[in-house]
N, C-alpha and C positions, 0 to 999 in steps of 0.2 A: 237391478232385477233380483229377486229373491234366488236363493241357492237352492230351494227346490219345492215343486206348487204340488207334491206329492204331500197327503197327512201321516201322521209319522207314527208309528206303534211305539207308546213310552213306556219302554222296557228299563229299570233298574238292573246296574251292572249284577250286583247279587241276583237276582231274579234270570237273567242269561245264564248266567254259571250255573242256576240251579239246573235248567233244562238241559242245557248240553248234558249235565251229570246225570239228569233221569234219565239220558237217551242211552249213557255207554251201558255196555256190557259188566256187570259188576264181579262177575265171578271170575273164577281162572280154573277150570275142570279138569286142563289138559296141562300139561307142562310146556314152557315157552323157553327156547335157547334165549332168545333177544331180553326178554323178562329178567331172567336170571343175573343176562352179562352184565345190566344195568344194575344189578343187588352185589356184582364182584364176583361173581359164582361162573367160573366158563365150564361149564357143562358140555365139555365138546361129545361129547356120547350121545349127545340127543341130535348130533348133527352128519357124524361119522362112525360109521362106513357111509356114506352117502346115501342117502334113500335110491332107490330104483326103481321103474314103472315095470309093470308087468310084461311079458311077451307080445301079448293079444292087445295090450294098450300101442307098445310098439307097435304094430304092424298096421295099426287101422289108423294112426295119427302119419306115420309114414306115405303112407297109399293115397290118403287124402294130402300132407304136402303135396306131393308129385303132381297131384290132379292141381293143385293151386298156384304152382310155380306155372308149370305150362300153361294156365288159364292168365296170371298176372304178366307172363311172355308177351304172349299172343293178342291181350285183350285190353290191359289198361295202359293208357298212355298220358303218362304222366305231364306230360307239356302241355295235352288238350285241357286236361284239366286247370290245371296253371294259366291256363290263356282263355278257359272260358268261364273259372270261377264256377266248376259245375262238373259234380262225376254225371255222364253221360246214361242217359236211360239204361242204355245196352251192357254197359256193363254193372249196373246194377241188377239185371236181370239175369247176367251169367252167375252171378254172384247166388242170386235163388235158385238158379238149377242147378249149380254146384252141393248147394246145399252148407253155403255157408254161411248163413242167416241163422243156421240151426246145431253152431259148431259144440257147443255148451251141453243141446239141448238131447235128452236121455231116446236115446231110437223109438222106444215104445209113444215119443209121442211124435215121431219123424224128424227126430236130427239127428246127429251124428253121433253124439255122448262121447265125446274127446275129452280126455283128462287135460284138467288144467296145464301142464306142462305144454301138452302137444296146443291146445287152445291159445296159449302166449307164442307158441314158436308160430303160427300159423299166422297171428296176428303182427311178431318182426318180421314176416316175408313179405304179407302184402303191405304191410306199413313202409317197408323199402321202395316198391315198389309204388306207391303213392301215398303218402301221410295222411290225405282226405282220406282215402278209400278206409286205411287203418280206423280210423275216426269214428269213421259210421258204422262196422263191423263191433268194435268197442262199444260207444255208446249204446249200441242195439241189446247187446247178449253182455255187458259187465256192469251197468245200472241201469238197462231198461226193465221191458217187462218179465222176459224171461229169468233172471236172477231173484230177484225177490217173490216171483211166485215159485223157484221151485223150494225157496225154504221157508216160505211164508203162506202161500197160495193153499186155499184147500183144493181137495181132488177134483171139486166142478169147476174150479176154475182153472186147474192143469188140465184137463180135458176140453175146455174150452177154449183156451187161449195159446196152449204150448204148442199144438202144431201148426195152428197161425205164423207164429212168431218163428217155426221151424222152416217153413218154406217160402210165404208168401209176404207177411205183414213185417214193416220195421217198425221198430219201436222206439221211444224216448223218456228222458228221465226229467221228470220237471219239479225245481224245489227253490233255485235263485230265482229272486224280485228285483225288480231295480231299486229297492233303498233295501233289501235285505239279500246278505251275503252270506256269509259264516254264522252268521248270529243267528239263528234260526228261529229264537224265541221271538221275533220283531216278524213273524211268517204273516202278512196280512190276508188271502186268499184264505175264502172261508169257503166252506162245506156244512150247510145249512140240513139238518133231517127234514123228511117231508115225505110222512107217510113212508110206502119202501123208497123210497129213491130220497138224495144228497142232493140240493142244490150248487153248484158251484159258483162262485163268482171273485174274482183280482186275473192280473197279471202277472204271467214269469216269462222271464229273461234269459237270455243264451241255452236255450232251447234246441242242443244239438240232436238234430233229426229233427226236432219238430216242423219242420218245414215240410217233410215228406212223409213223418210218418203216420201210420195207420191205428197205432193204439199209445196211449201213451201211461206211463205211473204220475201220477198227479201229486204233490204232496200240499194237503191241505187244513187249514183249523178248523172244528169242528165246535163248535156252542156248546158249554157244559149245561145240561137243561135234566128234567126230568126223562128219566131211560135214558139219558145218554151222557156218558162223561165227559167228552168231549177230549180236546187237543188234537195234538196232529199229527193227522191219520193220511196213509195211504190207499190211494183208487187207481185201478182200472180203466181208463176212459177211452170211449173209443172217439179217434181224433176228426174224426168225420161228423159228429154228435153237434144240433143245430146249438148256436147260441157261441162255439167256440172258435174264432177269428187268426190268424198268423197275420199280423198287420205289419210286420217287417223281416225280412232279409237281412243278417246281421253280417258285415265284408269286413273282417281281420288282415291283421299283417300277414299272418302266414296261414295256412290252411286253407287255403281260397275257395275249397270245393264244397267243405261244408254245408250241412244246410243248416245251418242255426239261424233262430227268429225270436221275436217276439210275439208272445202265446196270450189271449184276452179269452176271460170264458166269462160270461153272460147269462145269468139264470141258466147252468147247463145242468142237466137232472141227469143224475149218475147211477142206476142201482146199487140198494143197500150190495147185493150178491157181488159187487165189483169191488166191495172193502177189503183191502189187503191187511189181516188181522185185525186184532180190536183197536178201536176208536183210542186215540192219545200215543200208538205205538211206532208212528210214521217214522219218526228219526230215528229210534232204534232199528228198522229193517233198513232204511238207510245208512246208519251206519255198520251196520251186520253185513246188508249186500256189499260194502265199499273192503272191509276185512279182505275179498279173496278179489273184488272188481280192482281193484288197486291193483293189482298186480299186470293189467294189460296195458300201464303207461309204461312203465320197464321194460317190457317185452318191446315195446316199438321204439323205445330208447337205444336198449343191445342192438336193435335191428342196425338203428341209423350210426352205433359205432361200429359195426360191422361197416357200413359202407362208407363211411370217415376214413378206416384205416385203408380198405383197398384203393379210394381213390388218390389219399397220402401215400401211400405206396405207389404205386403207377405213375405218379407226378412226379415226385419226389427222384425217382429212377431217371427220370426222362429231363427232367430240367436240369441244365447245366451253367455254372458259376463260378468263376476262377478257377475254371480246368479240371472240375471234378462235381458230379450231382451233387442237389443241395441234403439230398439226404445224407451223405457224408460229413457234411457243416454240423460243427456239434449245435450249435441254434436253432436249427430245425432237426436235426434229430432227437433230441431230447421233446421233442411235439411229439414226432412220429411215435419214442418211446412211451409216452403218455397214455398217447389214441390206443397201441396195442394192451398193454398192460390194464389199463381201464377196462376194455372193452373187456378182457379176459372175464375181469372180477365182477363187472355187472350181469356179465350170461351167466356167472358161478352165482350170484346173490340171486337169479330171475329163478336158474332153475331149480336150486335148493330149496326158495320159497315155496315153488311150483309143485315141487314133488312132495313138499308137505303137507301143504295144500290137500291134494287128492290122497294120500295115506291116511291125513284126520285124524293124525296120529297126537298132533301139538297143538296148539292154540298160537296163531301167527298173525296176531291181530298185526302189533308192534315187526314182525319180521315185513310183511307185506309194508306198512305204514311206512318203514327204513327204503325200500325198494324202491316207493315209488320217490319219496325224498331225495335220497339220493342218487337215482337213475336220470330224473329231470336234471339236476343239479349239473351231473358228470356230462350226459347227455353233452349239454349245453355246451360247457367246457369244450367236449371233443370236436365242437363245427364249428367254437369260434378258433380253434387251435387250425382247423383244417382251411378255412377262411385265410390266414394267415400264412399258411405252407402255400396257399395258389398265390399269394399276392394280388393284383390289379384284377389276375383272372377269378379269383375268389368273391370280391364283389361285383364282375360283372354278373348278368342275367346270361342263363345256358340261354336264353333265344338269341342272346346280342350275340354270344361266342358261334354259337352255330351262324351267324351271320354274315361272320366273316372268315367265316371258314373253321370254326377250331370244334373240338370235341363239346358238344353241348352240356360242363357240367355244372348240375345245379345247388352250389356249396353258397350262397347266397339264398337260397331258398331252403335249407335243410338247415338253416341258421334261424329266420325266419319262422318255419315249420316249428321248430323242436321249441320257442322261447315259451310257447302256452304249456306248455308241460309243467312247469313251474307256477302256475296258476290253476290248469284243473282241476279239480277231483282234489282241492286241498290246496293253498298256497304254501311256497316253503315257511313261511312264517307261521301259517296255522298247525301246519306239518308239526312245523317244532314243539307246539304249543301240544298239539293232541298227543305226541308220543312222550311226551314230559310227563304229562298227567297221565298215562301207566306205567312210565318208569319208574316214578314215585308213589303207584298204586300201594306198594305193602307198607312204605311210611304213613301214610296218610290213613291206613286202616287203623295202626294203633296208635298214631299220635295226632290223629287229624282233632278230634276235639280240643288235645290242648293246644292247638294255634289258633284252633276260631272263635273268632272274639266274642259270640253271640252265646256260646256256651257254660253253661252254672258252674260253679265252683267242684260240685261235685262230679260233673260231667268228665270237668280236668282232671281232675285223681284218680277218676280210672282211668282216663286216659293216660295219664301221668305212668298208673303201675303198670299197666300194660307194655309201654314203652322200656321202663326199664327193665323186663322180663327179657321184651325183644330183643332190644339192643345188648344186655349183656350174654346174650348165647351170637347176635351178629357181627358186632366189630371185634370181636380178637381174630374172626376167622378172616379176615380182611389182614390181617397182618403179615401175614406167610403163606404163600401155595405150592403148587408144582414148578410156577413158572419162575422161580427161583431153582429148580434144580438142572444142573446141565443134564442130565439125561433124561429130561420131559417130552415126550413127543418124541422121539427117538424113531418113530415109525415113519417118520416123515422124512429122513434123511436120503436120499437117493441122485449121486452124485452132486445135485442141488441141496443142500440143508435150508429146510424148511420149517425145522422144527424150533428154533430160534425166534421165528416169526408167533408163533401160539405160542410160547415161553411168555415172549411181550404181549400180548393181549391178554393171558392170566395178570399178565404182574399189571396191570394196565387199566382193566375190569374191575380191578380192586380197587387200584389209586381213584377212578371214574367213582365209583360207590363212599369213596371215604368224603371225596369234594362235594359230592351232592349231600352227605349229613353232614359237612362242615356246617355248607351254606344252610343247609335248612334248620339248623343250628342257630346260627348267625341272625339269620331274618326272617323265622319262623314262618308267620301270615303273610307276613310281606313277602317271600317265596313267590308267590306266581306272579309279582310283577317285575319281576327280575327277568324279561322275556330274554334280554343277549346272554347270560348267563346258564340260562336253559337251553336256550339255542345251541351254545356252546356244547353243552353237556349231552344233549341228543347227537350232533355232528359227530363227536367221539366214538358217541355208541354206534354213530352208521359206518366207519370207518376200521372200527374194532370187529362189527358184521362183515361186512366187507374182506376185511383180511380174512377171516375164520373160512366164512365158503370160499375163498381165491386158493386157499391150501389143501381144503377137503376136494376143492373139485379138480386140484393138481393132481392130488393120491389116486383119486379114481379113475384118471385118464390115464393115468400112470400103472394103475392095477389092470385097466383092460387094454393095455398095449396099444394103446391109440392116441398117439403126440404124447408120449407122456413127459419123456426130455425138456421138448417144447412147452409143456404146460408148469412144468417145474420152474423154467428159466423166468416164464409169464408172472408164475404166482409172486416170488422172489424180486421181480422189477416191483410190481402191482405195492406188496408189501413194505418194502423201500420205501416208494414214493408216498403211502400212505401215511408210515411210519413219522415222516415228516410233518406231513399236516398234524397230524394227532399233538405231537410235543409243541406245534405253534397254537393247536386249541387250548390244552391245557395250560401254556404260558398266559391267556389272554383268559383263561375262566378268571384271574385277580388281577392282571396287569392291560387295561382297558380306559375307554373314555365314555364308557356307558353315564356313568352320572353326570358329566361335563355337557353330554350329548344331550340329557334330559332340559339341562340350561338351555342350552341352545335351540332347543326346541321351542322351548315355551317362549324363547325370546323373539321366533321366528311368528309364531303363533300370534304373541301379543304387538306384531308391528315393527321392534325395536331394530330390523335391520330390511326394511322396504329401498330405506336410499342404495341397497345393494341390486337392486331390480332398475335400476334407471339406467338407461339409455338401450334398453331392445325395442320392438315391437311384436306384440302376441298376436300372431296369425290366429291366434283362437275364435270361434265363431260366436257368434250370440244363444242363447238358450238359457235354461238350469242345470244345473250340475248332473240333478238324479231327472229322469221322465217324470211325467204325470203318470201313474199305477192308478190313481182312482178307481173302484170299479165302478161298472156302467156298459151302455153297447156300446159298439164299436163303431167310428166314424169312417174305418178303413172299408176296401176290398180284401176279402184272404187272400193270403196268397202260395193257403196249402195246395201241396203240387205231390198228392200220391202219384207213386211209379208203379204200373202195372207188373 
């Protein structure tokens, strides 16, 4: 059987690279901490004293917690949902009378206008509280319609649409095809002109919300023709609009409540007025919305190490082994030290991000892009570690344990839950990919022509002078900094010396900046297929982040007399333990099996080790690999289920 009866958009690798590159963001207006640490430069001043929300932000992100905690008490029960594969009308509809549909969304058009910060905490609560719930709350208000119309949207379509989406309507974000992933360039779903209105017509995949929601962001190709440029563009569409089908229900490992589908649109006519900026610009507000929308997979990551460590704690306490809890066992407590220690430094990376975020003070493309990378990443970590600390009871199911009697906890499902994190909103591997490409943004401005191969002789020689202008005002400053003096950071010492810790990230920042123009050095163009090597080199920089906000967000808890001891001791473990990774990434950026790997690949690829496959049986079912996307009508029933 053919591997897929879908027709396939033949996009050249050069031709993909081009578009992702027209989509990013090309400038840098604002100054970046993460930008910088990646050039050797630790700027901690653009990080510390900590940023701080205003009074009046406090008080109305507070007031609404309190209403959301007691509403997730009271209301959502987490087991129902797990057992019926379905958040329940009802509390989806306390959800709108709460008014948390509209947590984003600026009061003048009926939401609540919560600063980013209070928006991510609001989202680790009810994400604790149920992961689906978090899910659809995200989806709705961090890449549905509400985020790209409030910085893309003209005024009749915030007046249109924003208090929709503030009380009543949920929203969804549609841009994955079944044979189009990451690659956007390969986007087959076109958007036809016709008069004022867009015809639409393909299919998208993993469509979360789209199963319920009421309006959705469309991202579609548009026909370069007369008047119109074309590319792809984002729309408005309202998900009720004849011609547009949900002909599946899409059932995950984890997440069970979801509504994600598969979305068919069929000659659907969309008004011109519903165009989300100009025609060609879809992936850049895509990835412009994703810049600060990123930042709500972390927030429900910290949520779920927050509840990692309490329930490691309580267990840990209570279980007893050779005459003493096993949290005393240095085997499991070196877990437990993890769970806490981690968690510290993830709610320090969420809310640093967070707070910068809403100041708009910096450019945090890359800071947010670090966050959510490594918050899935850690996440994960902390439930397979906690998995681990229950033993037998960790992979049962809370309904089996409640069965026979024991405390219903659900450390098998928040293992489950957390592993799409790692795939949302950016896989770890594209992750690496994307944050590589502005790590190396200021190299590649003055020496990008001389590595690419398509460029004239004379292209290179400016390219050429430029470079060595750059480079010899940048690498001597890479040779010596503060974090060579013992009394660097000096402010951070308080009982705990923490200043040790930034000492190494200066001297560390550097070493990171000097291996990346080693290598780029070394394999010039060949550069961006070195993906473990890059990989390598972005995990430093999330880990180098990571320590930097674990110490600034020590000082300040430490400065307002609230755990500060405690957050000292925290940063300190955090630090530590990171510290280690970091010298096993840099061991591994030259001592690796990446190119052995590349053999073995191709040797897997071309057959030469099938006799390794013999003696299983592949329970695998029959089909093609990718659906039929074809466009055309739909052969289904919808099986869109808006919630009143």
């Amino acid at each position: 059987m053919s591997a897929t009866t879908t027709p396939r958009t033949n996009v050249t690798e050069r031709e993909a690279r081009e578009v992702a590159e027209a989509a990013r963001e090309q400038d840098w207006r604002k100054p970046s901490f993460a930008k910088e640490l990646f050039l050797g430069r630790f700027r901690l001043d653009l990080i510390h004293p900590h940023p701080l929300p205003d009074a009046e932000s406090v008080r109305r992100g507070e007031e609404f917690l309190t209403r959301l905690r007691a509403f997730c008490e009271s209301t959502v029960d987490s087991a129902r949902i797990e057992r019926e594969a379905r958040i329940p009308d009802e509390v989806v509809a306390g959800l709108k009378e709460l008014g948390a549909l509209g947590m984003k969304i600026d009061p003048r058009y009926g939401g609540l206008g919560l600063t980013q910060l209070y928006y991510n905490k609001a989202l680790a609560l009810v994400g604790s509280a149920s992961p689906a719930v978090g899910a659809l709350l995200s989806a709705h208000q961090s890449i549905g319609v509400p985020q790209p119309l409030k910085m893309f949207g003209t005024q009749e379509q915030k007046d249109t649409f924003l208090p929709r989406c503030a009380r009543t309507d949920i929203s969804a974000f549609l841009l994955t095809e079944p044979d189009v992933g990451s690659d956007p360039a390969r986007l087959a779903t076109t958007a036809v002109p016709d008069g004022d209105d867009y015809v639409l017509d393909g299919v998208k995949l993993w469509t979360t919300n789209g199963v319920v929601a009421d309006l959705l962001v469309v991202m579609a190709r548009v026909p370069a023709s007369e008047g119109h440029k074309g590319g792809i563009t984002a729309f408005v569409v309202e998900a009720g609009s004849e011609g547009i089908t949900v002909e599946h229900r899409n059932a995950f490992m984890g997440l069970r409540g979801i509504e994600n589908g598969v979305t068919r649109f069929h000659r659907v006519r969309v008004p011109a007025a519903n165009r989300i900026g100009p025609e060609g610009a879809g992936l850049k507000i895509a990835l412009t919305t994703l810049n600060t929308g990123r930042l709500s997979l972390p927030a429900m990551c910290a949520g779920a190490g927050k509840w990692c460590l309490k329930i490691a704690r309580e267990w840990a306490a209570e279980r007893e082994q050779w005459g003493k809890p096993v949290a005393l066992h240095e085997a499991v407590g070196s877990k437990i030290s993890f769970i806490a220690a981690t968690t510290f430094a993830l709610e320090a990376v969420l809310d640093l991000s967070s707070q910068m975020a809403d100041e708009d003070r910096n450019d945090i493309r890359i800071e947010a892009a670090l966050a959510k990378l490594y918050g899935s990443e850690m996440a994960w970590l902390m439930a397979d570690e906690l998995v681990q600390i229950r033993g037998g009871r960790g992979y049962e199911t809370a309904e089996s344990l409640a069965a026979r009697g024991e405390r219903s906890v659900p450390a098998e499902q928040i293992l489950r839950d957390l592993r799409i994190n790692r795939i949302f909103e950016g896989s770890t591997e594209i992750m690496h990919l994307l944050i590589a490409r502005e790590a190396v943004d200021a190299h590649l401005s003055v020496a990008g022509d001389l590595i690419d191969p398509d460029k004239s002789l004379s292209d290179k020689a400016r390219a050429g002078a430029n470079a060595g202008v750059f480079y010899a005002k940048w690498l001597p400053k890479l040779v010596a900094g503060p974090g060579q003096l013992p009394s660097a950071y000096n402010e951070f010492r308080h009982g705990v010396d923490l200043s040790g810790h930034l000492r190494y990230v200066e001297r560390h920042a550097r070493k990171l900046a000097r291996s990346t123009f080693y290598a780029m050095s070394r394999w010039q163009g060949r550069m961006e297929t070195k993906q473990g090597f890059l990989g390598r080199i972005v995990d430093i920089g999330a880990e180098l982040f990571a320590m930097s906000a674990a110490c600034v967000r020590a000082e300040r808890l430490r400065g307002e007399g609230e755990h500060g001891r405690e957050a000292y001791q925290l940063a300190d473990a955090f630090c530590r333990q990171s510290r280690i990774r970091v010298e096993e990434l840099f061991a591994r950026l030259w001592t690796n099996t990446d190119d052995l790997d590349r053999k073995v690949v191709k040797g897997v690829l071309g057959g030469a080790y099938t006799w390794l496959e013999e003696g299983i049986v592949d329970p695998s079912g029959e089909g093609p690999w990718i659906a039929d996307a074809t466009p055309g009508p739909s052969r289904h029933e919808t099986l869109h289920r808006p919630i009143p």
